[in-house]
Each structure stands twice: as C-alpha cells, then as structure tokens.
N, C-alpha and C positions, 0 to 999 in steps of 0.2 A: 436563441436558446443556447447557442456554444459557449457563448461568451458568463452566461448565466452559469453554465457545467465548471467550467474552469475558476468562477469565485466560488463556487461549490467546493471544488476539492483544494483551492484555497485554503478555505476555510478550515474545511476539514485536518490538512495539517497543520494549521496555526493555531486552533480550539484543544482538538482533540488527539493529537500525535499515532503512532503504531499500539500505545500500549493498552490492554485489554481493558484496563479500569476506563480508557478514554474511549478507546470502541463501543462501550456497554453506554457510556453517557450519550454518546453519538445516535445512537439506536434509541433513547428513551427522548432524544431532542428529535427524530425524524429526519434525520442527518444518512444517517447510515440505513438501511431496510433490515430488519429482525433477519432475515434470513442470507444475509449480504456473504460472498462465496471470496474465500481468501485464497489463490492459486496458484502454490509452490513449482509447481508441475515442470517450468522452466529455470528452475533455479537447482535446483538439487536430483539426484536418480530417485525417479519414485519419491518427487517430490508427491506432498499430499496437497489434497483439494478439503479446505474447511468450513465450516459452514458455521455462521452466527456468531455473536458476540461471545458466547459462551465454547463452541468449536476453537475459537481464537484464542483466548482464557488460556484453555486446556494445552493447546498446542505450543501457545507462548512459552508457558509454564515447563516445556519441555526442551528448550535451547541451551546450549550453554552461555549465554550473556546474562541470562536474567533479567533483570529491568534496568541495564542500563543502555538498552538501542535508542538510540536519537535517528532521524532521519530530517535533510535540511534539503526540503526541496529545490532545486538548480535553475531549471529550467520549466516554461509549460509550455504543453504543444495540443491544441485545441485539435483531432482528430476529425472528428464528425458531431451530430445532434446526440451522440449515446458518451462516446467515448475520450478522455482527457490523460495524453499521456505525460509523465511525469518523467525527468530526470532527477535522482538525487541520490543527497551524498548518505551517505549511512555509517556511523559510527556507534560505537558498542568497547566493552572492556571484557575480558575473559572473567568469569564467575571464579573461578578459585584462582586464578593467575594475576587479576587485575592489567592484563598486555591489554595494549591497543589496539582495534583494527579499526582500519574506514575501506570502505567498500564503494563505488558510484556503479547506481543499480538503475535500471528503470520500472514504473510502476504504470500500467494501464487498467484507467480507472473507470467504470462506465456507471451510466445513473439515467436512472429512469423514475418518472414519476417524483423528479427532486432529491429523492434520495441516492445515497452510494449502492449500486445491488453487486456489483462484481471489482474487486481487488488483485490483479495478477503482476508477478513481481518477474522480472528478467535481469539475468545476469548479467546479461551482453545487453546494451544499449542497442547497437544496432539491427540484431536479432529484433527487437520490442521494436523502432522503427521501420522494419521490414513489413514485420508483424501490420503496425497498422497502416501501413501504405506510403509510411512517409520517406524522405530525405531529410538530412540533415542540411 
C-alpha cells in the first residue's frame, strides 16, 4: 500500500502542482479528499490550518508571490501505510518586485482511502523528519 501512497503524491505533484485551480481539479478527479486540511502551523507564527480546495483558493490568494510558486519535488520518503514525506525545492518571484526566491521545504503528506486528506509543510527538513520518525 506504501508504495501505492508515494505514486499517489507523485502524481499529485506532477498533474496537478500547489496551485488552487490544480487543487480543485484534484478534488473533482478524487486525487485530493473535498475536505483535505493544508497545515501552515510549522512554517510561519500562527501559521494557519486550511481546509478544502476552496480554504486554499482563499489563502493562496493572500501571499505575496501570487501564481508564480513552482514546487519541484527532491526527494520521497515512504513513512508509513498513511503518510509520504516529501523534500522539495520551492521557488516563486515577489508579486510587485519580480526577486527571486527558492526555499527547500518539506511537505508530509497523508492519504487515506486513496485520496490526499492532510498537507503539512515544514521549514526545517529535519524538524519534518523528526516529525515522522525518520533519519536521513
């Protein structure tokens, strides 16, 4: 079933990327679960916890990058039967500045029932593999 989770979220970033228009397709192909929870909480103070394809929309919609985050997945690390943690690189352009920035973030991604139900994003790589029991 692990190995099934990992072409899952494959999948998932090679179809359908971060961006909301690709979430809401995801969710109508049974990729993503309608109610699938996006989880700032490690990333930022009083990062936020969002909820659904539309929670994402809304949130996206409020970054300064705007639609230009790319994220290029690195590495996969096959957790457990729920969970598939992701290294990757994440780049973006400032909304009125046009600068650069890249970021290597990691994402733990769990799925149940085939779909994505939980998306939580860490700063810190190794925090995220602590997180879920691993080493590098």
């Amino acid at each position: 079933m692990s190995q099934e989770n990992v072409d899952l979220v494959r999948r998932a970033y090679a179809e359908f990327g971060p961006h909301p228009a690709g979430v809401e397709e995801a969710t109508r192909a049974g990729l993503v679960a309608p109610n699938v929870e996006f989880d700032f909480s490690e990333v930022y103070p009083d990062g936020p916890i969002v909820r659904g394809a539309k929670g994402w929309r809304d949130y996206a919609e409020s970054l300064p990058w705007g639609g230009s985050l790319r994220l290029e997945p690195e590495r996969f690390f096959d957790v457990d039967d729920e969970r598939v943690l992701v290294f990757v690189r994440a780049t973006a352009e400032g909304e009125g500045s046009g600068v650069p920035v890249e970021n290597r973030t990691a994402h733990e991604l769990t799925i149940r029932d085939g779909a994505l139900v939980r998306w939580k994003v860490y700063a810190d790589r190794g925090k995220a593999l602590e997180a879920a029991g691993l080493s590098e």
